[in-house]
C-alpha positions in Angstrom: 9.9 6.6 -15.3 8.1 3.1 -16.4 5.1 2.4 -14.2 5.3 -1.6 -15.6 8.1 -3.2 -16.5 7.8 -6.6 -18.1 11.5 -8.5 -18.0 12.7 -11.6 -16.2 13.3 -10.2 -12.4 9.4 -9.1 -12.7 8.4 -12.4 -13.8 10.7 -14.1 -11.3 9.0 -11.8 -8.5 5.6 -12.8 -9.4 6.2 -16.3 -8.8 7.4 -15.7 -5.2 4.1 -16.5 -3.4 3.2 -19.6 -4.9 4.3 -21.3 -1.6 1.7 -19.6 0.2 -0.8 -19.8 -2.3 -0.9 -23.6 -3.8 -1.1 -25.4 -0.9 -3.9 -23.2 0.5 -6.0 -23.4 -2.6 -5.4 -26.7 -3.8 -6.8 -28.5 -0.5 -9.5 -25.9 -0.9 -11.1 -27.1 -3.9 -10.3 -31.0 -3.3 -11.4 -31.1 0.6 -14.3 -28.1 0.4 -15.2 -28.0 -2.8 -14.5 -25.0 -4.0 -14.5 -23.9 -7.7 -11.7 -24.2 -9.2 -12.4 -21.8 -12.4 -14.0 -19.7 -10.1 -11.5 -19.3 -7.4 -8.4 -18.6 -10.2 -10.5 -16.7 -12.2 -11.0 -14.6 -9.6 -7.6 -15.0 -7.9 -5.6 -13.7 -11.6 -8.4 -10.2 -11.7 -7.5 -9.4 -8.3 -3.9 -9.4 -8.8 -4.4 -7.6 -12.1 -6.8 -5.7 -10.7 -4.2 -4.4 -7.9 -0.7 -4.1 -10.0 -3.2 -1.8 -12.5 -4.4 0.5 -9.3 -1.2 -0.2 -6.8 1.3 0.0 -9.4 3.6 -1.9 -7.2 3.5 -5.6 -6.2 0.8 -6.1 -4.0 0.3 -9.8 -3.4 -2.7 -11.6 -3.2 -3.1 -14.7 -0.4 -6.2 -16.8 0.6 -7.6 -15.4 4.0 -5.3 -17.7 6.3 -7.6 -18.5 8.8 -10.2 -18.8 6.7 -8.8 -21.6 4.8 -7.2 -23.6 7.4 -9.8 -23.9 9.6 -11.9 -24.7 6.6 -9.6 -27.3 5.5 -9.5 -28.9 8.8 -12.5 -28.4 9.7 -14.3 -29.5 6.4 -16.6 -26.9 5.8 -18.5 -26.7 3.0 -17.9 -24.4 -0.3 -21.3 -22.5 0.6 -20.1 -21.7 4.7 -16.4 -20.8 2.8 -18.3 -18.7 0.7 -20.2 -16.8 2.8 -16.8 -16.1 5.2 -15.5 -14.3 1.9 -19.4 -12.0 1.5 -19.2 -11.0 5.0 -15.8 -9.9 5.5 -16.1 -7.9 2.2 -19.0 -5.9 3.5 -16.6 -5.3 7.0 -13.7 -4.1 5.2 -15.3 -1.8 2.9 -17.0 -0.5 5.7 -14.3 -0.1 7.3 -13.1 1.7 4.5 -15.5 3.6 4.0 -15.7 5.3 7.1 -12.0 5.4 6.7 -12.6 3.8 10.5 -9.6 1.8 9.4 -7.1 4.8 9.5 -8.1 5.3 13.0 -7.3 2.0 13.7 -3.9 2.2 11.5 -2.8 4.9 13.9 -3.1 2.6 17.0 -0.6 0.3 15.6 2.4 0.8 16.7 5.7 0.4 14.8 7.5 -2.4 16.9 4.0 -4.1 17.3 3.6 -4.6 13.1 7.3 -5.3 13.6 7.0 -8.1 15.9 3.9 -9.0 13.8 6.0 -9.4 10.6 8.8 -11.1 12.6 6.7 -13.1 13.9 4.9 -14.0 10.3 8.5 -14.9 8.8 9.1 -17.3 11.3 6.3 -18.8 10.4 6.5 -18.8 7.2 9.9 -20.3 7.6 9.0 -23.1 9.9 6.1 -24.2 7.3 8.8 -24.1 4.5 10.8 -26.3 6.2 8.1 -28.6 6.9 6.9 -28.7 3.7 10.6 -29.4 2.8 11.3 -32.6 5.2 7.6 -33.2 4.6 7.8 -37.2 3.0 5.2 -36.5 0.3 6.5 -34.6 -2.8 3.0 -33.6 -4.3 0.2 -32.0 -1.8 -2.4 -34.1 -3.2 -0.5 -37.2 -3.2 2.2 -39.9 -0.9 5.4 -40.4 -0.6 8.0 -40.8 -3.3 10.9 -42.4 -1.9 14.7 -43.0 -3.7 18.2 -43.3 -2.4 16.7 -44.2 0.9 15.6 -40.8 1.4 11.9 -39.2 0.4 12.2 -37.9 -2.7 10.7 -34.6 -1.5 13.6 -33.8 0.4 16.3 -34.7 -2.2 14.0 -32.0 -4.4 14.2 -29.8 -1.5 17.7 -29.6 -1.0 18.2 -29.1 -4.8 15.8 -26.3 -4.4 17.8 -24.9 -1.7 20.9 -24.8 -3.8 19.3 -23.5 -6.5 17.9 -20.8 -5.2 20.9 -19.9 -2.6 23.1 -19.6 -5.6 20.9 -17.3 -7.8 19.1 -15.2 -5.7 20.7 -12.2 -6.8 21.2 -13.3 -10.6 19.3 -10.9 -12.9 20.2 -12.9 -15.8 18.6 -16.3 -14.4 16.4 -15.4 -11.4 16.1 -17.7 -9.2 12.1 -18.2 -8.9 12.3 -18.4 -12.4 14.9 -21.8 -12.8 13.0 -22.6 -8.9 10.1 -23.4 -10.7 10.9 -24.6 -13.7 13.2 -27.1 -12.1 9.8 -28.0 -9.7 7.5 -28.4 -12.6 10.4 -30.3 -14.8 10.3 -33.0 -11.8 6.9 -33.2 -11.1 6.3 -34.0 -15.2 9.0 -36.3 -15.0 7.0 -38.2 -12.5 3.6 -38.1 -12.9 1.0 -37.0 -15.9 -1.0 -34.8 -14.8 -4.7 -34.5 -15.9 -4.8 -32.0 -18.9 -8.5 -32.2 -19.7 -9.4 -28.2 -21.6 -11.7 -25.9 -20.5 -13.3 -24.5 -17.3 -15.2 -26.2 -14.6 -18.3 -25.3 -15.1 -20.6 -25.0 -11.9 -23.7 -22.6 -10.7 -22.5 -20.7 -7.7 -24.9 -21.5 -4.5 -25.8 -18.4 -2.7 -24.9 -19.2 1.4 -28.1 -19.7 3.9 -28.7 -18.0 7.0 -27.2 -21.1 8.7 -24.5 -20.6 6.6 -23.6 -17.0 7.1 -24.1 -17.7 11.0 -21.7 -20.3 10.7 -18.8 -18.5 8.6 -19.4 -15.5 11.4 -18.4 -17.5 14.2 -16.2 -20.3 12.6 -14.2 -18.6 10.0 -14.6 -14.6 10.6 -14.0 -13.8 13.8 -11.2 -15.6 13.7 -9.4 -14.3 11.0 -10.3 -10.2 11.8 -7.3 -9.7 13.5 -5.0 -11.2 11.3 -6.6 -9.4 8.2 -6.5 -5.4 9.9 -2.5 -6.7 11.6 -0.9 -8.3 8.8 -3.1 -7.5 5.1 -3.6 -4.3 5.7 -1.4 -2.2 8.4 1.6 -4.5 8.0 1.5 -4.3 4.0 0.9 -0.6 4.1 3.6 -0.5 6.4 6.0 -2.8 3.7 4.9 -0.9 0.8 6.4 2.3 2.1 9.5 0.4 3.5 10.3 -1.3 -0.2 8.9 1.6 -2.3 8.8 4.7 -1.0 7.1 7.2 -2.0 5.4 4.8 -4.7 4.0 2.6 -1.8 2.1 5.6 -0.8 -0.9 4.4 -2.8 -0.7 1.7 -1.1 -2.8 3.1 2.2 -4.5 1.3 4.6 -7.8 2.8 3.7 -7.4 1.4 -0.1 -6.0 -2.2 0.6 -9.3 -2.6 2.9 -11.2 -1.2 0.6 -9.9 -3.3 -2.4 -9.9 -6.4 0.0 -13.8 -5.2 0.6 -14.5 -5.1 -3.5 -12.0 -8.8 -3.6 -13.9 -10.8 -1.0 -17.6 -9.3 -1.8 -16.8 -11.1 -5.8 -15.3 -14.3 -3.9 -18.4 -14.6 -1.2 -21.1 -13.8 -4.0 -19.5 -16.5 -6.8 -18.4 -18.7 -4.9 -14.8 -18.3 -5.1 -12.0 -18.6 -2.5 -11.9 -15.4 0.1 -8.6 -13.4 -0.3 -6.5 -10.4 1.0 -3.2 -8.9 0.6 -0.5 -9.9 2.7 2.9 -8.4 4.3 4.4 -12.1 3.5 3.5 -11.9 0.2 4.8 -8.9 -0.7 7.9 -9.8 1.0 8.1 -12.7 -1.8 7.4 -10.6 -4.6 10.4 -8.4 -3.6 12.8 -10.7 -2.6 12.4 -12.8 -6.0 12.8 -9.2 -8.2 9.8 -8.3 -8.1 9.5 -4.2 -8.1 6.3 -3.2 -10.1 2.8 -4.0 -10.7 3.9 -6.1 -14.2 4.5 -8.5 -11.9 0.9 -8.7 -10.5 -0.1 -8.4 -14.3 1.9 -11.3 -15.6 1.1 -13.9 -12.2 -2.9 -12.6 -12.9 -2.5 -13.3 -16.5 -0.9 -16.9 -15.2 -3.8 -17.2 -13.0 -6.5 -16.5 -15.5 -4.7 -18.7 -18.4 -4.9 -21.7 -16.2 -8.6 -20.8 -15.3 -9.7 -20.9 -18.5 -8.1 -23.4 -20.7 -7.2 -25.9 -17.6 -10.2 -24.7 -14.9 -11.7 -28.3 -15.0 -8.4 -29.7 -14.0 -6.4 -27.2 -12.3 -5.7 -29.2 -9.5 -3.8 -31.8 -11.0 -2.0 -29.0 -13.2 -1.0 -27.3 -10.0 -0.1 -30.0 -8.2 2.6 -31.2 -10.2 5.6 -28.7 -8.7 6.6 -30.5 -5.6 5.9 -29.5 -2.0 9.3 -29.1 -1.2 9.7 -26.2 -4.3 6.9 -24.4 -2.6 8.9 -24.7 0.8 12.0 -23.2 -0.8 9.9 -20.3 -1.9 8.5 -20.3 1.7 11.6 -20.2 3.3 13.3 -17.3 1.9 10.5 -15.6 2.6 10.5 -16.1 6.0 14.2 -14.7 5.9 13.5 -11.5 4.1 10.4 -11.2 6.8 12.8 -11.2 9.7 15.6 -8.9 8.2 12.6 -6.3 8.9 13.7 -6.2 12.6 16.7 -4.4 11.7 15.3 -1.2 12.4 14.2 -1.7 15.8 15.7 1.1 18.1 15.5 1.3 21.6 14.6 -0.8 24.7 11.2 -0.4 24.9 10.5 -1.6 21.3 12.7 -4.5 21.4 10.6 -5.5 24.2 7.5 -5.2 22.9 8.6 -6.6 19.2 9.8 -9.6 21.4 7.0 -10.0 23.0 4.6 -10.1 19.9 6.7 -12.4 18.4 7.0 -15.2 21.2 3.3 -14.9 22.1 2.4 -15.3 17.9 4.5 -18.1 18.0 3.1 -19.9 21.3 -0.6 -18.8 21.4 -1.9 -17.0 18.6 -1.3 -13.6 16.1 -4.4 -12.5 17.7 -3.8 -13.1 21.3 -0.2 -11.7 20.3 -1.0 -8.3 18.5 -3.3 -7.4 21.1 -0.9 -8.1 24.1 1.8 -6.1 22.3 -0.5 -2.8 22.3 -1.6 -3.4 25.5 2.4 -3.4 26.6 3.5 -0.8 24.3 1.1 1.9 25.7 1.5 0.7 28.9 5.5 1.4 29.0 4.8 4.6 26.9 2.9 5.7 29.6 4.1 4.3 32.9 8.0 2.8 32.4 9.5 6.0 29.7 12.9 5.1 30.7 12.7 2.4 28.8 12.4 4.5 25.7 16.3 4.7 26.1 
């Protein structure tokens, strides 16, 4: 049986995440500072780097947390960068010791359900934002026409497209998504197309810096890396591909996030991970092998290199609104997950992760849903029926 296949539905798949991607990255390198050679570069080897060893899609996402308390925050490149050294070392500790299968076994299924329920909501909700959002670039204002914000006239376009051919093999719909996006976008503006990379020396982080990262960016985002890139995508992998998602294990996606973020941190490139959500995307848009991860890498590296020192005005041109499409399909496949919840008890406790993500926090969520789970598996078994 082919271990890479290279035909439209791969290339459709690959394109799946974008939504979680761009608008992540770009405000990265405009806001922070960040690289932009650098961070693709590095961005297109990982995913390469994981559809050569995974063999399946396994997405790559900036660490979440990371990036949006950087964003708001305004940290510097150097304080990002040192975030992305330090939880390299962790998670190749942690897989290492293999510490991270112990920790794999104290997940429960309906708490990574509720997690990834509770993810697709998410992801849904931001998609729609970004649809009825009034601007139709990230880096730019609004476009108005017909008395409505262009953006949303795009979005609901989107919408149709991609509702119509999501199960076309012959035009995928990520595919004729994007290109419809990027068709728009040249249509109305021009972006900058100036060759070559941006060329910068990376700036190794300070003590100050490091300390910061620890407390701002890291300890934050722990939770959300061992729940959702690494248990919940192991989990996924198996769900979607079977016995070829047993590579897949949480003890080699913490490792490869380890080797990922320990590149990103050292460079000074953006910190990454893998990602249930992602791999969602991939799959939903036809994505079933690791050509996928070795075209989107080879996207990835292409626009590194010949468009690095412009990369965010080439990026920016597919409107926000195409992104939120992508977004929210994603979101839907994400909940479908619940399906195979069985059982009192783990409807319960899936619930409850899922309305405390969305109300407080995936941390404060996750660890409230072990906390019930073992206390009903211990003192209430007849729920259990």
């Amino acid at each position: 049986m082919t271990r890479y296949k290279f035909n439209r539905m791969e290339l459709a798949g690959s394109l799946g995440d974008l939504g979680t991607m761009l608008p992540l990255l770009i405000p990265l390198v405009v806001i922070n500072g960040i690289n932009a050679t650098i961070a693709l570069l590095l961005v297109g080897l990982f995913y390469m780097g994981a559809g050569l060893y995974y063999k399946i899609p396994v997405p790559v996402q900036p660490l979440k947390a990371v990036a949006i308390i950087a964003i708001t925050g305004g940290l510097s490149a150097s304080v990002i960068a040192a975030s992305g050294f330090i939880m390299g070392i962790l998670m190749l500790f942690l897989g290492a010791t293999r510490l991270i299968d112990q920790v794999a076994r104290v997940f429960s299924k309906p708490v990574i359900r509720g997690v990834q329920v509770a993810l697709g909501i998410l992801l849904f909700l931001k998609g729609v934002q970004f649809i009825t959002d009034s601007k139709l670039f990230v880096a730019d204002g609004a476009v108005a026409t017909m008395g409505l914000p262009l953006n949303i006239i795009v979005g609901l376009a989107g919408l149709l497209i991609a509702t119509l051919l999501l199960t076309n093999r012959k035009f995928p719909a990520a595919i004729v998504l994007v290109t419809f996006g990027l068709l728009v976008g040249l249509a109305l503006k021009t972006p900058d197309f100036t060759l070559g990379p941006q060329i910068s020396s990376p700036q190794m982080p300070t003590a100050a810096d490091i300390q910061a990262a620890f407390v701002l960016l890291v300890l934050p985002q722990i939770p959300v890396t061992l729940s959702n890139a690494v248990i919940s995508t192991s989990d996924l992998s198996k769900k979607y591909f079977k016995g070829k998602g047993s590579r897949a294990s949480p003890r080699a996606l913490s490792s490869s996030i380890g080797f990922a973020n320990l590149a990103a941190g050292t460079l000074g490139g953006m910190p990454v991970c893998h990602g249930a959500g992602g791999m969602a995307a991939h799959y939903r848009f036809g994505a079933r092998t690791g050509g996928a991860n070795l075209m989107i890498g080879g996207i990835f590296l292409a626009v590194a290199l010949i468009f690095g020192s412009s990369a965010v005005s080439v990026l920016g041109i597919i409107p926000l609104s195409i992104l939120g499409v992508l977004l929210v399909f994603t979101g839907v496949q994400m909940v479908k997950l619940a399906t195979d919840i069985k059982g009192r008890s783990d409807f319960i406790v899936a619930s409850t992760v899922v309305g405390l993500a969305l109300l407080t926090s995936m941390t404060i969520a996750f660890m409230a849903g072990l906390i019930l789970y073992y206390s009903i598996k211990r003192w209430s078994p007849w729920l259990s029926g």
